[in-house]
C-alpha positions in Angstrom: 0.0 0.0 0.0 1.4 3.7 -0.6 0.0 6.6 1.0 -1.2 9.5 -1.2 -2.1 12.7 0.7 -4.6 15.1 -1.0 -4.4 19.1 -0.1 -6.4 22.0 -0.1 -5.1 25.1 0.4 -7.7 27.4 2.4 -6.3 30.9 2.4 -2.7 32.3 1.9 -0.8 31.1 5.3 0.7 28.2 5.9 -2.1 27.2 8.2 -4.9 27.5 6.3 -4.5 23.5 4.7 -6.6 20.8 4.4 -5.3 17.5 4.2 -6.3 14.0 3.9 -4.8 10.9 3.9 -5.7 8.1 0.9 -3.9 4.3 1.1 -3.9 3.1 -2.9 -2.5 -0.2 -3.6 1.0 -0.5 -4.5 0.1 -0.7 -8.4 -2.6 2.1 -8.4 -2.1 3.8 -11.7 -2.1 7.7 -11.8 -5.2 7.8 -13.5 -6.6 5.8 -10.6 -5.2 8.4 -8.1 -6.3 11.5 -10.4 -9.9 10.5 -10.8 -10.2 9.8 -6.8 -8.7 13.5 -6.6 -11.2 14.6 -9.2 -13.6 13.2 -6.8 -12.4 14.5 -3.2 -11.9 17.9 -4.8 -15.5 18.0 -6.5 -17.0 17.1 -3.4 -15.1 19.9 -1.3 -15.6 22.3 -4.2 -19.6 21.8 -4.7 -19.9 23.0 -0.4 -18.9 26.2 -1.6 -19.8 26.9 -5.3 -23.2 26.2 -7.7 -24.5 27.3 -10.9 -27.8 28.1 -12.1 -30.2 29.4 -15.4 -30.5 34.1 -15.4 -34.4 33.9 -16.1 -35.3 37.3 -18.5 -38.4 38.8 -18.2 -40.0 40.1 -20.7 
């Protein structure tokens, strides 16, 4: 197993960072790790941000 730690930085000190911890096995390919990144970081990112349709009238 490796360790692969994720980070998040906050704000602009060296304080302000998120981490977690993710155990991968030994032969986990990048694109495995990326796409569980993609993942962690989408569900941390969608807390904070959302989208949505400007209606017109008239």
């Amino acid at each position: 197993m490796k360790t692969i730690v994720f980070c998040h930085r906050t704000g602009v000190g060296e304080h302000d960072i998120d981490e977690e911890e993710f155990e991968f096995e030994d032969d986990a390919t990048e694109e495995e790790i990326n796409k569980e990144f993609a993942d962690w970081a989408w569900e941390r990112v969608m807390d904070d941000f959302t989208w949505y349709e400007k209606r017109v009238e008239g």
